[in-house]
C-alpha positions as CSV (number, residue, x, y, z in Angstrom):
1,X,-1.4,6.7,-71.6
2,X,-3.4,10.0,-71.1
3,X,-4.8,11.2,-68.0
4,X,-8.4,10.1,-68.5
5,X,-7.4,6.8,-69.2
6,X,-4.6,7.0,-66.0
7,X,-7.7,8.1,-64.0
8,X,-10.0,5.4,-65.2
9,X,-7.4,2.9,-64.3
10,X,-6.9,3.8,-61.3
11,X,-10.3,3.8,-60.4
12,X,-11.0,0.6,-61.2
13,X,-12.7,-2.1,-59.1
14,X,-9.1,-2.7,-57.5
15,X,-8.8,0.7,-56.6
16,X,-12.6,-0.1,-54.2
17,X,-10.7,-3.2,-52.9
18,X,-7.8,-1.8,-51.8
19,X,-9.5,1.7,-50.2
20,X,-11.8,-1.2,-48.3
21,X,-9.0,-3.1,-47.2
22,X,-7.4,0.0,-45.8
23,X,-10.7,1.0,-44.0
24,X,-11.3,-2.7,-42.8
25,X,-7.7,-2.3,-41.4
26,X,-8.0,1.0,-40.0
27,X,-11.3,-0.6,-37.8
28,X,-9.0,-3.2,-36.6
29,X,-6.0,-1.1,-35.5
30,X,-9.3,0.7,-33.3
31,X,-10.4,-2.6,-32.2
32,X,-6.8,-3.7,-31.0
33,X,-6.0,-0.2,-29.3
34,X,-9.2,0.2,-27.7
35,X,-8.9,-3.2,-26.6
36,X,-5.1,-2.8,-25.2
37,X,-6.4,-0.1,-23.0
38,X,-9.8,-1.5,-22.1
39,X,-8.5,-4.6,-20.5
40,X,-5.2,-2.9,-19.1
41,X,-7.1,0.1,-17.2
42,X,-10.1,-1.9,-16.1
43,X,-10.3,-2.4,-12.4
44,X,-10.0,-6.3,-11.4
45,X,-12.3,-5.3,-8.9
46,X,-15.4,-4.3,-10.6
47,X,-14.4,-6.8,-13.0
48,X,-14.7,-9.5,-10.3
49,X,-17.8,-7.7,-8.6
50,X,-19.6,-8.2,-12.6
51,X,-18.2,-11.9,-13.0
52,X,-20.0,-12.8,-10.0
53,X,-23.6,-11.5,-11.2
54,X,-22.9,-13.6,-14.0
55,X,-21.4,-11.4,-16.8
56,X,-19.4,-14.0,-18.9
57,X,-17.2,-11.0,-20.6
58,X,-16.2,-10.2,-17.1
59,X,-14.9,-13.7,-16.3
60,X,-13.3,-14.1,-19.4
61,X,-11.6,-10.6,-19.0
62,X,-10.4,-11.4,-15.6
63,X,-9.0,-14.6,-16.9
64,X,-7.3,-13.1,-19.9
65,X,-5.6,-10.1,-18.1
66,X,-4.2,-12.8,-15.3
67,X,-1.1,-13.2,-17.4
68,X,-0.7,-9.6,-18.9
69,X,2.7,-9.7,-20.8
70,X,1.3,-12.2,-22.8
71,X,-1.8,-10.5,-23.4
72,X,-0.4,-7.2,-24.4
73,X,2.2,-9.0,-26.6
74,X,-0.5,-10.3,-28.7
75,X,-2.7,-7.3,-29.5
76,X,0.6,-5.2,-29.9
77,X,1.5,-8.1,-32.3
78,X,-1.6,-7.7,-34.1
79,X,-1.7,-3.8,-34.0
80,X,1.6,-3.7,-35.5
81,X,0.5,-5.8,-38.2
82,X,-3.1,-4.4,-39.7
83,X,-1.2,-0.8,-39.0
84,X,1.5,-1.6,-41.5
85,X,-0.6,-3.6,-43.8
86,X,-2.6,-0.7,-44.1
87,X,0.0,2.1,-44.6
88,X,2.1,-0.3,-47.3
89,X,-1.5,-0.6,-48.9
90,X,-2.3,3.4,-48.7
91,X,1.4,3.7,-50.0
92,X,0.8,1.8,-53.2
93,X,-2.9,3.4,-53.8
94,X,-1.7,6.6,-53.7
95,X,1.6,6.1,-55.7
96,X,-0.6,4.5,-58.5
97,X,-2.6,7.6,-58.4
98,X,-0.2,10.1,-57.8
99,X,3.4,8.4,-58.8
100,X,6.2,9.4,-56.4
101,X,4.7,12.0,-54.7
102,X,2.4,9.7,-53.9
103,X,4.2,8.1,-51.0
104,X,4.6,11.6,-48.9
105,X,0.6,12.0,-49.3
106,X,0.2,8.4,-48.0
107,X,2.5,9.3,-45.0
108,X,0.3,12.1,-43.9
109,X,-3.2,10.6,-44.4
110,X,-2.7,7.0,-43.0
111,X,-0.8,9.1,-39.8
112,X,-4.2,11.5,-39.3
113,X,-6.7,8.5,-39.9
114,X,-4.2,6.3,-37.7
115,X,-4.2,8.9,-34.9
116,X,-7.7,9.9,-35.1
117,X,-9.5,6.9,-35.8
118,X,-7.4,4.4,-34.9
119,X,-5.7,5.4,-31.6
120,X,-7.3,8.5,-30.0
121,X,-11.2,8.0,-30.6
122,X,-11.3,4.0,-29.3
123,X,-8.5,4.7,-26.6
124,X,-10.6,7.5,-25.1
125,X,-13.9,5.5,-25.3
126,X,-12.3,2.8,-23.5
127,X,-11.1,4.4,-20.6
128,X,-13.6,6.3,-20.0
129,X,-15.8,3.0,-20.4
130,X,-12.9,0.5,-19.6
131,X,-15.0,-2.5,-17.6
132,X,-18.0,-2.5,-20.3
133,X,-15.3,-2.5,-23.1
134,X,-13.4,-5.3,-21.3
135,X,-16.3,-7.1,-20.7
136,X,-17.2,-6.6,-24.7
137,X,-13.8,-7.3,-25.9
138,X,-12.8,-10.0,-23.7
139,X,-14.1,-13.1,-26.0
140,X,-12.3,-11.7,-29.3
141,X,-9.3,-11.2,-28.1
142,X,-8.5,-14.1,-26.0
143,X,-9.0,-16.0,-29.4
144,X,-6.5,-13.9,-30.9
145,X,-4.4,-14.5,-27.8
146,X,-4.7,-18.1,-28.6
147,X,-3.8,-17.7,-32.1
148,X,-0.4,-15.6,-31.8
149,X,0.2,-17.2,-28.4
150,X,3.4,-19.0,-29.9
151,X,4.8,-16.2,-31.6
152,X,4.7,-14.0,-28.8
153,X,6.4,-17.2,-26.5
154,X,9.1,-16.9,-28.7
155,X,9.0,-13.2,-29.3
156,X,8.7,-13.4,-24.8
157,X,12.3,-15.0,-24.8
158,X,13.9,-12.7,-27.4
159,X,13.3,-10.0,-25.7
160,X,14.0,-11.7,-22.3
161,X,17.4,-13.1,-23.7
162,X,18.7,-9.6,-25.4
163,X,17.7,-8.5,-21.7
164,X,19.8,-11.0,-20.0
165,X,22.8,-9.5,-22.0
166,X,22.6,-6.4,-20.8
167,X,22.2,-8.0,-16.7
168,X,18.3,-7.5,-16.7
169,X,16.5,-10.4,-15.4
170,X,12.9,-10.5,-15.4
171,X,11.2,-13.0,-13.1
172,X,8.5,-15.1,-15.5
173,X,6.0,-15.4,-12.3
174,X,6.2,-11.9,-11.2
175,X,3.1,-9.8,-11.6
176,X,3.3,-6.6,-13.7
177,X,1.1,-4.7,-10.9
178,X,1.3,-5.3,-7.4
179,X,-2.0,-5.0,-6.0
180,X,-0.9,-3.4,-3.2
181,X,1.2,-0.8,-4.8
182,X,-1.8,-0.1,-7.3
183,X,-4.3,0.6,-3.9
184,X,-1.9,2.8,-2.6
185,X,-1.1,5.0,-5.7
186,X,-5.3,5.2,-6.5
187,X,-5.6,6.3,-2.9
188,X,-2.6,8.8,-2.3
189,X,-3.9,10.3,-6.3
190,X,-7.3,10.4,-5.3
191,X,-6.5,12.5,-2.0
192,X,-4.4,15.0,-4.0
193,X,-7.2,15.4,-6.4
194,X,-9.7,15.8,-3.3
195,X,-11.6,12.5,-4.7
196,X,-10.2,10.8,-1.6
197,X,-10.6,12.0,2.4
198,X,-7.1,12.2,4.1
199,X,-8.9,10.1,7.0
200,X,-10.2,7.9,4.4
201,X,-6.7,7.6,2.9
202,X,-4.9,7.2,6.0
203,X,-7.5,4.1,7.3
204,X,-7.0,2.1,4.1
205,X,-3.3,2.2,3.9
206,X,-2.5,1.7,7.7
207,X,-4.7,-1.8,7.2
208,X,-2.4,-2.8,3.8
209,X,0.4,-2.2,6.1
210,X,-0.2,-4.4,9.1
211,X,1.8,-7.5,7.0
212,X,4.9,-5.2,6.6
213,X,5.2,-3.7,10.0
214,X,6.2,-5.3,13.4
215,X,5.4,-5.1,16.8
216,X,8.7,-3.3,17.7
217,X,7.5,-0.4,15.6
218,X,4.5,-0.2,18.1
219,X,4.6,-1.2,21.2
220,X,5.1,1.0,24.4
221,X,8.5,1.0,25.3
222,X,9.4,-0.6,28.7
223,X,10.5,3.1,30.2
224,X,7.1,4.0,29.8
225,X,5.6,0.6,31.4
226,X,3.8,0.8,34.4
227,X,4.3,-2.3,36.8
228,X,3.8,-3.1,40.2
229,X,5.8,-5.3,42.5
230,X,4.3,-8.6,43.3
231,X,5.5,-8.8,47.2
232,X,3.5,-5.3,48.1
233,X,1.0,-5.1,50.7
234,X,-2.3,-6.2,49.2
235,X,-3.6,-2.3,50.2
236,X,-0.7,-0.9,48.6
237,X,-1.6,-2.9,45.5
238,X,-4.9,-2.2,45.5
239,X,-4.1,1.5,45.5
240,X,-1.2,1.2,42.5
241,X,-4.1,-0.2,40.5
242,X,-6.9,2.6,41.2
243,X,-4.3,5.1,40.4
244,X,-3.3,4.2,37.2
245,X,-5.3,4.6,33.8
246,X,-4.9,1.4,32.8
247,X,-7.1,-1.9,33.8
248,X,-4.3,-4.0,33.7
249,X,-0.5,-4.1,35.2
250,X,2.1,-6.2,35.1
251,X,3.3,-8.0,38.0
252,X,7.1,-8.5,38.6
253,X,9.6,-10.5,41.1
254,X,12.3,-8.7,42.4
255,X,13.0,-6.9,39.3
256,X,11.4,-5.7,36.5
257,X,12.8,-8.0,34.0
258,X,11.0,-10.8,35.9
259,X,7.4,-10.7,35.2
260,X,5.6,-12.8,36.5
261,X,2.0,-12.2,35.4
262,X,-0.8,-9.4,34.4
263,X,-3.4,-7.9,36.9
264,X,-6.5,-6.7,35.9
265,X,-8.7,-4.4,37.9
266,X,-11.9,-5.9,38.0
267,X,-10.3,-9.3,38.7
268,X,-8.1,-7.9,41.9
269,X,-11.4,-5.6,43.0
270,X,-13.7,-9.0,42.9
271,X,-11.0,-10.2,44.7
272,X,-10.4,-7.7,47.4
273,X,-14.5,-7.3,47.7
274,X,-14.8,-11.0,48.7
275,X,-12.0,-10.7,51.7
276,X,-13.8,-7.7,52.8
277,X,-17.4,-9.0,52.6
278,X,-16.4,-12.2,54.0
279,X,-18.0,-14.2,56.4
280,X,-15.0,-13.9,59.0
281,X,-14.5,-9.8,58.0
282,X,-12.4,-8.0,56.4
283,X,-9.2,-9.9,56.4
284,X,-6.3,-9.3,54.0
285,X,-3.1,-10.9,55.2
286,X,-3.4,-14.3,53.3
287,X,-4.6,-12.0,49.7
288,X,-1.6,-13.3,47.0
289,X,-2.0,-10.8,44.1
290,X,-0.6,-13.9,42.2
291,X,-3.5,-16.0,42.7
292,X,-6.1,-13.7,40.7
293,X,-3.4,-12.4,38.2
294,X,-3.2,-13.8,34.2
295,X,-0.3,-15.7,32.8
296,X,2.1,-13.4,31.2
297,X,1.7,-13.7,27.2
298,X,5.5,-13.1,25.7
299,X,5.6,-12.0,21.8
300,X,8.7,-11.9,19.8
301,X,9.9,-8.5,19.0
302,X,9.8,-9.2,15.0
303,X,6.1,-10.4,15.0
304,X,3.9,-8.4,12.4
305,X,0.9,-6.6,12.6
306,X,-1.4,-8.7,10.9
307,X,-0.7,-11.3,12.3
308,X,-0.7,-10.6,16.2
309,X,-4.0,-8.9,15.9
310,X,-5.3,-13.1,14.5
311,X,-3.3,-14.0,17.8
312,X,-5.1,-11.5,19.9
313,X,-8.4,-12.4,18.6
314,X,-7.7,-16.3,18.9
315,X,-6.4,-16.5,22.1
316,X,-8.9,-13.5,23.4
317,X,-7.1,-11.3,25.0
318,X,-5.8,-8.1,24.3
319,X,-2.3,-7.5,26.2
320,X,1.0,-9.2,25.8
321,X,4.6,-8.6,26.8
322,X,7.1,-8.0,23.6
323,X,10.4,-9.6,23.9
324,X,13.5,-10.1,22.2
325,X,15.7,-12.8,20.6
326,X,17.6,-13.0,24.2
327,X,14.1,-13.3,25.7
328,X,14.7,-9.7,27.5
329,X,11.8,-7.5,27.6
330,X,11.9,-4.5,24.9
331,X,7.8,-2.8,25.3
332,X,4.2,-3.4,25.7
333,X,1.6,-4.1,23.2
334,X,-2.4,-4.0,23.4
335,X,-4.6,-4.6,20.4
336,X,-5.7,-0.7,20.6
337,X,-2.5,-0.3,19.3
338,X,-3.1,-2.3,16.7
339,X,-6.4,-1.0,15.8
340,X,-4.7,2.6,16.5
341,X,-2.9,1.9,13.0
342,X,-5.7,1.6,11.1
343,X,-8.2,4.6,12.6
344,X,-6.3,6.5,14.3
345,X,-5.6,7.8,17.6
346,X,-8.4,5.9,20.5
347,X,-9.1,8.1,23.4
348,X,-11.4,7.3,26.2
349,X,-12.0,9.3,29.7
350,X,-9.2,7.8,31.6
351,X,-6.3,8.9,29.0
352,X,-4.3,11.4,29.8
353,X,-4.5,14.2,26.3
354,X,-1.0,14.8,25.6
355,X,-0.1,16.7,21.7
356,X,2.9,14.7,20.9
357,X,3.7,17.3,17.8
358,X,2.1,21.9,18.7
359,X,2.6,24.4,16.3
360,X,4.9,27.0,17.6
361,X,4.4,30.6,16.8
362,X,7.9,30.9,14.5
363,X,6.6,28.2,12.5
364,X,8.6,24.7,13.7
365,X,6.6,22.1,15.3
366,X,7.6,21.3,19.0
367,X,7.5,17.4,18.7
368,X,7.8,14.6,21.6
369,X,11.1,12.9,21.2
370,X,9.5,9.5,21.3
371,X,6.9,10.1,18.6
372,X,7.2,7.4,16.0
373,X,7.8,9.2,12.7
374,X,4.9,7.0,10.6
375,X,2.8,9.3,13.0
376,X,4.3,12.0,12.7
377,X,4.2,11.9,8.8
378,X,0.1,10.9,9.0
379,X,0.0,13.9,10.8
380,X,1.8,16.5,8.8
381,X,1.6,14.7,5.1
382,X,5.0,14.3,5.5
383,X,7.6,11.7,4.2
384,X,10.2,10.7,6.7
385,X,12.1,7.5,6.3
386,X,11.1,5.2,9.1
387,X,13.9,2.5,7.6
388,X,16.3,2.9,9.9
389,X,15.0,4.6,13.4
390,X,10.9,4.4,14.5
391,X,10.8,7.8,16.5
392,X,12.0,11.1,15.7
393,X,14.7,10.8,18.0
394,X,15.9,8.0,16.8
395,X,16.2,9.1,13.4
396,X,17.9,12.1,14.5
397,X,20.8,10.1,16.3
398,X,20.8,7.7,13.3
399,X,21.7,10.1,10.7
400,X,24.0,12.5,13.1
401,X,25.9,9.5,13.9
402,X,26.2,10.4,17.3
403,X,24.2,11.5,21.1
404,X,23.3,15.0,19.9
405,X,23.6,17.8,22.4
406,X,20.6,20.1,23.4
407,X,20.6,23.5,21.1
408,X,22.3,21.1,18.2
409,X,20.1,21.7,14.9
410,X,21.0,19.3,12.1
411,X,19.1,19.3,8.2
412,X,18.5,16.3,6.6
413,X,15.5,14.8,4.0
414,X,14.3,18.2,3.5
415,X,14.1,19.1,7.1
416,X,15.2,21.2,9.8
417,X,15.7,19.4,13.8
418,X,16.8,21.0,16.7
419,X,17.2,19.4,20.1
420,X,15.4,21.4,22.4
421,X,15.0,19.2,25.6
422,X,17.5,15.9,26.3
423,X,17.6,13.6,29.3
424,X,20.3,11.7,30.0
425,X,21.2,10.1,26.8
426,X,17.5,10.7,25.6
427,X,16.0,13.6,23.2
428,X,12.8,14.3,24.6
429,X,11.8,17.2,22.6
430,X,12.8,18.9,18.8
431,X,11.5,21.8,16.9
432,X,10.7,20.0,13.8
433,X,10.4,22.9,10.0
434,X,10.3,21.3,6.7
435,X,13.2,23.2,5.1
């Protein structure tokens, strides 16, 4: 056969069908890679936030990305398949035109019209336009979902069998994406692109962390607890009470451990103004601090965050009494400490201002032994492990393994610590330099 007839062959009506198919083919590959990352970079959020003004492709995206492995198995499945459907039919147009060399021409086209077309132009609309796309796409591909849904169950236990061989076991109701883990990466990548405010950063994650964190992580210590004995002279009380910068005190029985309830100011000054003002004079020697003073409220040292603050708000109040498994009493907690960890630092007129970390002049940071180290780090945008210890101190004692000395410097996680003050067996101040 002679090349004109070769030619006319080969451009026959077959040679229209087949070119189609591959074009047809090529649209689909788009459709199922634009789809992939439309429904798999589209916030739930806004998703949710269309569904209820009524978009139905935002419902039925939500609904279809609930169960992701299975969604992703099925437009991979059906990628895979128009994509080598396509290139096996490129492979045998070109041959027929071209004979052998024909296959290494089909190899270079159907990869440039498979990059271009079918992978890098719909992937970059639909990120750039991922909750319209998923909103679009959403009804297509859930039928196509339904349609390979038993090929990729059985393609789900391969895999999750040859896993098991090699000791990886996958847990079938675990979610791909924690929610929380996802809020937390968008915010700390938003504040190193300057999208996100470190203030706005810090607000948002100290409220997703309420569930994980305890009250022992918290709370004032019970060194630094101010309490008043209950058998004082009612004057002497009275005077304890205007001294101190807090409006309320606990009350204790012979020793400290004992306590046997909470005064607050304006209770024990009503109090103290009716004796004065009364009818008979003023006339304190029958005043029992005990009779105006609140019940003691007692938490557990292991209580979280979250939900104390509920407790707090419930039983409307706003002080209790942290103690542990043996019932002995380990620190104080108010609901501004609570609230602390999500704003930040609440100051009013009566607190004392006290910088629990200053910049020195040789460049270390002269940091308060008994500054937790999750404030520390919110500070300074630094990443200390608070695992093991909750102050600085008390990580430096963890990891030397031992009471450190003063003028003992010790390096670990990246940073320099040298005890600069000690009291007793307590660290009460460091020089702090990220190394």
């Amino acid at each position: 056969m002679d090349p004109t007839t070769s030619a006319a062959v080969a451009f026959d009506g077959a040679f229209w069908i087949t070119a189609g198919s591959i074009l047809l083919l090529l649209v689909l590959s788009g459709f199922f890679s634009g789809s992939e990352t439309a429904l798999t970079a589209a916030s739930r959020g806004k998703l949710r936030t269309q569904a209820d003004k009524g978009s139905r492709g935002a419902a039925q995206a939500l609904k279809i990305t609930e169960d992701n492995e299975r969604l992703i198995g099925s437009v991979l499945l059906g990628n895979n398949l128009v994509n080598i459907l396509a290139t096996a039919l490129a492979t045998a147009l070109f041959t027929s035109l071209l004979g052998e060399n024909g296959v290494a021409l089909a190899t270079i086209v159907m990869t440039l019209l498979v990059l271009i077309f079918a992978e890098v132009l719909p992937k970059t609309y639909a990120i750039t336009n991922s909750e319209t796309a998923a909103a679009l796409v959403a009804r297509p591909i859930s039928f196509i979902v339904m349609i390979f849904s038993p090929v990729v169950r059985a393609v789900r236990l391969l895999v999750r069998g040859v896993l098991r061989i090699f000791g990886v076991r996958i847990d079938p109701d675990s979610n791909i994406l924690a929610v929380r883990e996802e809020i937390a990466g968008a915010l700390t990548l938003g504040h190193q692109e300057g999208v996100v405010e470190k203030e706005d950063r810090d607000r948002i994650l100290g409220a997703l962390d309420l569930a994980e964190r305890t009250v022992e992580e918290i709370m004032l210590h019970r060194s630094g607890i101010e309490m008043i004995d209950a058998s004082l002279p009612p004057d002497e009380i009275l005077s304890l009470c205007l001294q101190s910068n807090h409006t309320r005190l606990p009350l204790y029985e012979k020793e400290q451990e004992n306590i046997v309830g909470v005064i607050h100011a304006k209770d024990l000054a009503r109090a103290m103004d009716k004796l004065v003002r009364g009818p008979e004079g003023p006339d304190t020697s029958t005043f029992d601090v005990l009779d105006v003073a609140m019940e003691p409220y007692f938490i557990p040292e292991t209580t979280t965050l979250d939900d104390q603050m509920r407790q707090f708000l419930r039983r409307r109040t706003h002080f209790a009494l942290v103690v542990d498994e043996y019932g002995a009493l380990q620190g104080l907690l108010t609901l501004e400490d609570i609230l602390e960890e999500i704003v930040g630092e609440i100051a009013d007129e009566f607190d004392v201002e006290e910088e629990e970390a200053t910049k020195t002049a040789d460049g270390h940071f002269l940091v308060d032994g008994g500054m937790t180290i999750r404030d520390l780090n919110r500070a300074h945008d630094w990443s200390l492990p608070d695992d093991e210890a909750n102050t600085v101190a008390g990580l430096v004692i963890y990891e030397a393994q031992m009471i450190p000395t003063q003028g003992q410097v010790f390096s670990f996680h990246g940073f320099r610590f040298e005890v600069v003050e000690k009291e007793a067996n307590r660290i009460t101040k460091l020089k702090v330099r990220a190394l």
